[in-house]
N, C-alpha and C positions, 0 to 999 in steps of 0.2 A: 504494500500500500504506500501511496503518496498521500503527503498534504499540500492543499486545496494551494498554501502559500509559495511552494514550488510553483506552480502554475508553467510548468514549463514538460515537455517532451521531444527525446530526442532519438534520433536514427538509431541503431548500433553501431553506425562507426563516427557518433557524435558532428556529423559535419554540418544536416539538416536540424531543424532547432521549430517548434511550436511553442509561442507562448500564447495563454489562456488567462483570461483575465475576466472580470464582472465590474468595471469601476461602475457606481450609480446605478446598482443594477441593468444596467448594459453588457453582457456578455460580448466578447471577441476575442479575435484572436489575430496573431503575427506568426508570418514565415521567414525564415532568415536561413542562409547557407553559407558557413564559412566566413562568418561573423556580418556576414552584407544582407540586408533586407530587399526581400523578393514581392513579401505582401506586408503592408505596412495594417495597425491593425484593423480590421474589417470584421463588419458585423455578421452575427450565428443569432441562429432562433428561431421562432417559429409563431405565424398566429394563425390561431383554431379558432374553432364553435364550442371549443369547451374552455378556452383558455388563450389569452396573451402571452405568450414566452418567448419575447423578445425584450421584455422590461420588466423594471421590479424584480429582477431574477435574483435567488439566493445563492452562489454557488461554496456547496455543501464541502466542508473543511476537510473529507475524506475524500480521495480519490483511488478508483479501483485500476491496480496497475494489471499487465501482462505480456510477458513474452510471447512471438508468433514465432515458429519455428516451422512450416510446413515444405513439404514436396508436394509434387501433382505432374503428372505427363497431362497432354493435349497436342493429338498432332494435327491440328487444325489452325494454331497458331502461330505468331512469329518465332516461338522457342517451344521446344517438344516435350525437355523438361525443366520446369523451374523450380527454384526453390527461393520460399519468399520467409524473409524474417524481416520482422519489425517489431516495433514498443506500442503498444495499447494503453493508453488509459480513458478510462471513463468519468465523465466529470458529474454528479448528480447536480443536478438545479432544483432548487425548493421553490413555491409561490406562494405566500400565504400562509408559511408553515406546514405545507402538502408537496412530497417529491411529484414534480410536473415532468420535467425530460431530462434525461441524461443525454449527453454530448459527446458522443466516442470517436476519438482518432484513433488513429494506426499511421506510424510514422515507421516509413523502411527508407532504405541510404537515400533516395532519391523522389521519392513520394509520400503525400500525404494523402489521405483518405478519413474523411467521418461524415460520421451520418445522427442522428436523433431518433433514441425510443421515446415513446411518449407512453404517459402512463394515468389509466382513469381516472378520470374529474369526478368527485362525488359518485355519481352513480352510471355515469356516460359512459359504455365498452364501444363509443364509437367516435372517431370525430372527422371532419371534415376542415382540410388544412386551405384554410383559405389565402396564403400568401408563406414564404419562404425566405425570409429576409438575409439568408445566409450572403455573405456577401466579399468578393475581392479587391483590396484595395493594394492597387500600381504604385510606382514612386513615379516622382516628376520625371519625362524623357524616357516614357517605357512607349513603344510603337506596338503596334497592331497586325497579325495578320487573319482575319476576321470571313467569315459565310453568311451576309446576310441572311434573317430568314422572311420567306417570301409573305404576302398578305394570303391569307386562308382563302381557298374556293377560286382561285384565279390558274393560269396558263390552260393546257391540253385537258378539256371537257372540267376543267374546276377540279383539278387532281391536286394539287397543291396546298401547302409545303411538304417537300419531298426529298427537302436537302440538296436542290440541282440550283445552286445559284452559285456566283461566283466571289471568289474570296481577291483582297484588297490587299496586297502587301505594304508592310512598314505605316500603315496608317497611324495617324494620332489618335491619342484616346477623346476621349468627348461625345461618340458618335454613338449613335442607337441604331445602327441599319438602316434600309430601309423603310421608310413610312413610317418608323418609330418604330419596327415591329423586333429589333434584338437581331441578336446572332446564334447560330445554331453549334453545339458544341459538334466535335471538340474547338476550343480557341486557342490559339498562340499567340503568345507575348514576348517581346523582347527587352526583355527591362536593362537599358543603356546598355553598358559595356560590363555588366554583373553575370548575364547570360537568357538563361531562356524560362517559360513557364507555360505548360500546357494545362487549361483546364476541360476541365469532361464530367462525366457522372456515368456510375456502374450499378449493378445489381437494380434493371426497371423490369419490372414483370407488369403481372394481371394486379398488382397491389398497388398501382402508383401510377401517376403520367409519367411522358419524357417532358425535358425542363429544356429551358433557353437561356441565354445570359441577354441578361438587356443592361445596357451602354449610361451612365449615368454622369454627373459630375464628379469635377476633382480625382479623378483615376477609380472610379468605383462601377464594381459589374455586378449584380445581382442575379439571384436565382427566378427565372420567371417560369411560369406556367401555360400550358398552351392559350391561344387564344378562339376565344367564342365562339368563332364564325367558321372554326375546322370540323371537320365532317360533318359539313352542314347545316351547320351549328346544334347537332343531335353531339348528346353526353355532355357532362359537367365537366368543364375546367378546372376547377378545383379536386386536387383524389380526396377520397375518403381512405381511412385505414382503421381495422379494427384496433383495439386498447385491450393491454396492451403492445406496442408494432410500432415496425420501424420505418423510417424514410430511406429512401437509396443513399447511396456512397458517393458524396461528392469526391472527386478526385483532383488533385494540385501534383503536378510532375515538373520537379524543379532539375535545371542544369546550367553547368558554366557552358558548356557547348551543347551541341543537339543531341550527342550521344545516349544522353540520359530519355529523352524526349523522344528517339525511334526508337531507343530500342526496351523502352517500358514496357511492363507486365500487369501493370497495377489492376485493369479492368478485368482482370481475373481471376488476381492474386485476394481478392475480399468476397468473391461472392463463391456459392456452392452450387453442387447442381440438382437442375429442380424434380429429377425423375430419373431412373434408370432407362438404358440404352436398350432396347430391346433384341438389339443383335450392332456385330462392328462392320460400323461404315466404312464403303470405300472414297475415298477423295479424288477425284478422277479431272482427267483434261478432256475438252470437248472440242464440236463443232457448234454452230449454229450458221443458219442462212438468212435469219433476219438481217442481221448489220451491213450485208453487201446487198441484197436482196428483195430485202423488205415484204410486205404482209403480204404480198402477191407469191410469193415462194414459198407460202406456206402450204403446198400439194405436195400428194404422195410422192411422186416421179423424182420432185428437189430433193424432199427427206432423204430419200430412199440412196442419192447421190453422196447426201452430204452421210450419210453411214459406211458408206465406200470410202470414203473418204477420211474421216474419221480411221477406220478400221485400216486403211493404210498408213497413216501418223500412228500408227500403235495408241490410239486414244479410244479410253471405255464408254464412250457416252456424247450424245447427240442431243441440242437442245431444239424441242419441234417448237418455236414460237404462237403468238397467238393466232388465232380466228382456226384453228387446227381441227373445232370441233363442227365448222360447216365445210372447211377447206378441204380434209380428209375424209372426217368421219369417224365414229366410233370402232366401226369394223377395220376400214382401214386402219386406224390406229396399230389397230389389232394384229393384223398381217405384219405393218412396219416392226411393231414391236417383236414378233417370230422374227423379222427376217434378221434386223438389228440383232439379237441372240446369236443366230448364227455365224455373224460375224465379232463377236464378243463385245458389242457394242450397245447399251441403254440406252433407254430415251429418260431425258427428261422433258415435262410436259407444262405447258406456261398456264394459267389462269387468270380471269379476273378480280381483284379481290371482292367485287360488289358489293350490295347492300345500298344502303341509301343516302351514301356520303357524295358520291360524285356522278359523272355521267358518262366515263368510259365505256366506249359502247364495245369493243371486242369482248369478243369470247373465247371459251367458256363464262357464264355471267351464272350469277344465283347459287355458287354450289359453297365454293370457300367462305362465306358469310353464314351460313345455315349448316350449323349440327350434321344434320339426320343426311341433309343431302351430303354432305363433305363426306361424311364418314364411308357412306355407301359408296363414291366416286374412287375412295381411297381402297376400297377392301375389290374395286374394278383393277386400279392399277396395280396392287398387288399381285394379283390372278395374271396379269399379263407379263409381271416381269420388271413395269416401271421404277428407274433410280431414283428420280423425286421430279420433282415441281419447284416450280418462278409463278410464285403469287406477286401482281404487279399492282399497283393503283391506289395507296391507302391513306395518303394524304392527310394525316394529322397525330399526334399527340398525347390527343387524352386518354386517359386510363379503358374506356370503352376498348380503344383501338389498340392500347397495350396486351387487355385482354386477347384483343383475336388473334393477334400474333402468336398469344402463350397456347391460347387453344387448335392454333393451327398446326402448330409444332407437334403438342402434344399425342394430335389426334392421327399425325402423320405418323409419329413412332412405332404408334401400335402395327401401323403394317408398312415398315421399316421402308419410311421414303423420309428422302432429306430435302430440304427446304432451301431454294434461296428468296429473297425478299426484292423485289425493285418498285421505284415511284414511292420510298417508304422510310422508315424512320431509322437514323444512326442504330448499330448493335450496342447495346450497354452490356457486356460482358455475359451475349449468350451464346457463344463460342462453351463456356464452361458449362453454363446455366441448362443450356437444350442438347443432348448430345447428339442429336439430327441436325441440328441447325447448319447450312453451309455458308451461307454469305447473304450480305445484303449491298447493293446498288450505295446509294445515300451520297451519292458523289454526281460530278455533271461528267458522265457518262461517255463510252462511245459510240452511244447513237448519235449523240451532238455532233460529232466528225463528221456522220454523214449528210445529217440535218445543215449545216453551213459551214463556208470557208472560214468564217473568222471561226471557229472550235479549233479545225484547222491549223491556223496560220498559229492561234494558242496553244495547243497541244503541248510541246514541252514546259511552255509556263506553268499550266496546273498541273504537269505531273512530275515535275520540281517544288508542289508544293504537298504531294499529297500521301508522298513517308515518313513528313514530320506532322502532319494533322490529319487529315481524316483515315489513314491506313497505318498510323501509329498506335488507333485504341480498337482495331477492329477488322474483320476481313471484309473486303473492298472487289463487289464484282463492277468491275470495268467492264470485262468482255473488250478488251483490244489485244494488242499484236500485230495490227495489220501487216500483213506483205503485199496487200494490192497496193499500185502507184491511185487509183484514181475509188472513192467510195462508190459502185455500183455492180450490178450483175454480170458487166462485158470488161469490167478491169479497162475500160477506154476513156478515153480524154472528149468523148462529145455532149456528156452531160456528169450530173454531180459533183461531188469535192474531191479536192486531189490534196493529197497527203504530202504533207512539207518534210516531215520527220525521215531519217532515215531507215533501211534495215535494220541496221544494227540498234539504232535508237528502238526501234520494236522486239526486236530479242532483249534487248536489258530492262526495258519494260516490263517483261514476263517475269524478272528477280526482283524489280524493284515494287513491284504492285505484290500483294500479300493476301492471297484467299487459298483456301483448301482444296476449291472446286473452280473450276477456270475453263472457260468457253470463249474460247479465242475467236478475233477477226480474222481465222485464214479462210481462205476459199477451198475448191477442188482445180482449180484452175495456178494455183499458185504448187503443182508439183509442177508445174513445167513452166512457169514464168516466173518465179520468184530462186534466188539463187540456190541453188543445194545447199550448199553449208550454213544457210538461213534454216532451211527447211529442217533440215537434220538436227540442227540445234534447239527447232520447235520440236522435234518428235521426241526428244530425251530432255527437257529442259523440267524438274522439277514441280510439284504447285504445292510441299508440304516440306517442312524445313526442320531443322535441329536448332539450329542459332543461327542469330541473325549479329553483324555488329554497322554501327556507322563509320564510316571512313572520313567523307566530307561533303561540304556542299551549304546550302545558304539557300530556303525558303525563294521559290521562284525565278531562282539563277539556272542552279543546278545540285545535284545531288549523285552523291557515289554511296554506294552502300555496300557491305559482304553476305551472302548468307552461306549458308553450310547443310547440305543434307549427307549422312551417312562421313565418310572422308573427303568428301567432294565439294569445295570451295566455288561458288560464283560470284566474281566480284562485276557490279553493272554500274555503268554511269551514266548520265545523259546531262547537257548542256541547253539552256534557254536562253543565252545571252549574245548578245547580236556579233560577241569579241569571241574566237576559238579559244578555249582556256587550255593549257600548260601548266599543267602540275605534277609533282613527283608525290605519291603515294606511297605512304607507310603501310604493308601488309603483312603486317607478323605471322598470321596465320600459312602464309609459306615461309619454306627454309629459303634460307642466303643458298645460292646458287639452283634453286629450281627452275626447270623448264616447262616453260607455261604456253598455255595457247590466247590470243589477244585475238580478239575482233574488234575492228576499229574502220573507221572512215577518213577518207582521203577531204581538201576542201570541198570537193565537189559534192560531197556527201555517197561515193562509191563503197560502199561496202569491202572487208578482206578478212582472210585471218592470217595472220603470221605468228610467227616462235616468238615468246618472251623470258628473258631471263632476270629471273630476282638477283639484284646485286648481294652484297657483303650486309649492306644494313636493311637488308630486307625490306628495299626499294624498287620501286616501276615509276618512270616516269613515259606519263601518258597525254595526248591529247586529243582534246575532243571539239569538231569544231559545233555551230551555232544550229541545233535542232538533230545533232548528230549524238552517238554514242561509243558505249568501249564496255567491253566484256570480257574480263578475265580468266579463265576455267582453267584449273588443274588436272 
């Protein structure tokens, strides 16, 4: 046990530092690393229907301490197995003379994490949290690089927010997004020359909504709640939670460099998971024909192609996009899915999320929103063999919609299909939580590529931004790689978007993006148009890792990264900056004198691979020019 006048908790290796404090009954708290403050103090608390617990707080002179010392495998994440230790304490709050909420961190070398139990008011075993005041406070000269989040019930048929906007690098603080409406986590911050600070939030189920950070004064971000007008504006914005129960795990991932910031664990490292597996998933590489193709490819004849295809990349699994259920047909399905088998190849099968939040008209429509029918749909694809489902369209928030997530998972388990999620909410740490769970979209996507030139012309800029935020707390289906020069059905230059990025820049893409389950932009047309040693690199290239580390790079510039599956090292980098950059990499992970293989680009953006050899101080110097890449493999 601690006392209350400690007010202080620290990492295990003393570097990271929480102080805890109640002055005037105001509860807060401060983060510091390395004796330099990262959050200056910022408010915690809570107000209910049963209670104010953000003022007037007692904080109770005992404090309940504990060590975390766990392991856990997961090979669906950026590390296969971790081990997370940190210091716990619990802070009790009294109100009135009555324990109201406890206050639990969890402080490990690099992260912090707490959340609040709340505990019966008189005779209340329920309450309804009507605001979140928890709150982060920036020092002067901390910059932004921030996801707007969109206004409810707007873009494609009123599907929106869906996590597809674009994020702002190096901004100042001050701002509240768009329209006023906040920012979607995870956030990045860069406080001066101290280093870096990701915030996010883990463990959201059917017990809770997902949350926002809305942009305030004087360097201050708040915890916000969905807004009113999301799914239609059907369900409450405010959760309810039984008493007594807890709030999810805000999460603070603090670093001098980004290292701490990609390669965090924290979003899994606190929650547990919500059900057993009912048999072990495979994680597989795919095709799909939607991205080059579009809805019009959704016929037997394409499927049936892109499983040839598929099944020549040595890939287990074909994704048959939407309108599948007037475009094919059930029976067809049927056949595909036989023929698929016999080439060791699954389907996965897309849906609508429906129900009565938006107006996406494809199908399948009415099944994943309703029980009876879901279940029966599910116990269909089982009978036939089906890997899983891409439920798409779910556009909000609130705990309603948390629920259908947890029950669609759920319901999927029982007859062992895995889930990916698109048009739909950040994963809060259900990589652990679902053990079906494969990925979710929550990112602006590679349909965008095909949708306009300017995604295009930006492509390396967001995906220089998106393994230090939205693919540092979670798995991230992109669905890219492309090998086509131009986004459509004939790979030609007289209609669509033409891809800026290079080959190689699409092979390091496939290391640098981070999902378990991965359905590439290639074609069937890219065995004989795209280079061999491209192609060959997609047919063996990884989507499940051991360890991951950072190398280098800078939010919207570029980014170099390492991963590792088994003994086998991929080091990938891509470049957004209009300058070729030159740099000499430190890669400890090889010996001084190893012979390595490098893919890299010429200025022209030509694609090659040649020999590399690590020096003495277990150096490569590499360069990469402007929308191009390099890819190291041992």
């Amino acid at each position: 046990m601690l006392k209350a006048e400690d007010k202080k908790i620290t990492s295990p290796d003393g570097k990271l530092v929480v102080q805890i404090s109640a002055n005037a009954g105001l509860p807060s708290y401060s983060v510091s690393y390395n004796g330099k403050i990262f959050l200056k103090p910022s408010p915690i608390g809570l107000k209910t229907n049963v209670g104010d617990f953000t003022k007037d707080v007692v904080l109770n002179d005992t404090v309940l301490s504990n060590s975390i010392d766990n392991t856990y495998a997961l090979p669906n994440i950026k590390k296969s197995q971790v081990h997370y230790q940190a210091n716990e304490a619990v802070f009790l709050c009294s109100k009135n003379g009555k324990r109201a909420i406890d206050i639990i961190f969890r402080v490990s070398n690099n992260d912090v994490a707490f959340r609040y139990k709340v505990y019966p008011q008189r005779d209340k075993l329920s309450c309804v949290v009507n605001e979140e005041t928890s709150g982060f406070i920036f020092p002067e000269g901390t910059t932004t690089f921030l996801c707007p989040q969109s206004k409810p019930m707007v873009g494609f048929a009123r599907t929106m927010p869906s996590y597809e906007t674009s994020y702002t690098p190096d901004a100042p603080m001050g701002e509240n997004g768009r329209d006023n409406n906040g920012f979607t986590f995870p956030s990045l911050f860069k406080v001066g020359t101290q280093g870096w600070v990701l915030i996010s939030e883990t463990g959201v189920d059917s017990r809770y909504c997902g949350s926002r950070l809305i942009g305030r004064a004087d360097g201050l971000y708040t915890i916000g709640f969905p807004m009113e007008g999301e799914n239609n504006g059907n369900g409450t914005a405010s959760p309810g939670i039984m008493l007594p129960g807890y709030t999810p795990w805000r999460t603070i991932t603090v670093g001098e460099t980004l290292a701490p910031i990609m390669e965090t664990t924290v979003p899994f490292d606190v929650v547990e998971p919500r059900y057993e597996a009912s048999q072990k998933y495979e994680y597989t590489k795919g095709t799909w024909s939607w991205i080059m193709k579009m809805d019009g490819a959704t016929v037997y004849d394409v499927q049936k192609q892109y499983i040839d295809f598929s099944a020549a990349m040595g890939y287990n699994t074909v994704l048959v996009d939407a309108l599948w259920d007037t475009q094919i047909g059930y029976k067809k399905i049927e056949e595909l899915a036989k023929y698929g088998a016999s080439k060791n190849v699954s389907l996965y099968l897309w849906y609508n999320s429906n129900g009565y939040w938006n107006d996406a008209p494809q199908g399948p429509r009415g099944i994943m929103d309703n029980t009876i029918a879901r279940r029966k749909e599910m116990a269909w694809m089982k009978s036939i063999g089906v890997k899983g489902i891409k439920v798409d369209f779910f556009g909000g928030d609130k705990q309603v919609t948390m629920k259908l997530y947890e029950d669609i998972l759920y319901d999927a388990n029982d007859y062992g299909i895995m889930v990916i999620f698109h048009g739909c909410t950040l994963p809060r740490g259900w990589e652990r939580m679902y053990p079906n769970y494969a990925a979710s979209e929550a990112v602006l996507a590679s349909e965008n590529l095909h949708f306009g030139q300017h995604s295009c012309d930006n492509e390396a800029f967001n995906a220089c931004l998106h393994p230090f935020i939205r693919n540092a707390v979670g798995s991230m289906d992109f669905g890219g790689s492309a090998l086509n020069k131009f986004y459509n059905s004939n790979n030609t230059p007289n209609r669509g978007t033409k891809r800026v990025t290079s080959d190689v820049y699409a092979l390091a893409t496939a290391v640098l993006f981070q999902s378990g389950v991965q359905h590439f932009a290639l074609a069937p047309n890219n065995l004989t148009d795209a280079p061999a040693w491209a192609v060959d690199f997609m047919k063996t290239v990884p989507t499940t890792w051991d360890e991951v580390r950072f190398i280098d790079g800078y939010p919207g510039k570029y980014a170099i990264i390492a991963r590792r599956q088994g003994d086998k090292w991929y080091v990938a980098g891509i470049n957004a900056q209009k300058e070729t950059i030159k740099l000499k990499l430190k890669l400890p992970m090889f010996a001084a004198g190893s012979q390595l293989s490098l893919y890299n680009d010429d200025a022209a953006l030509n694609g090659k691979i040649t020999p590399l050899k690590i020096n003495k101080k277990q150096e490569a110097e590499i360069v990469i020019p402007c929308n191009g890449g390099i890819v190291i493999v041992n």
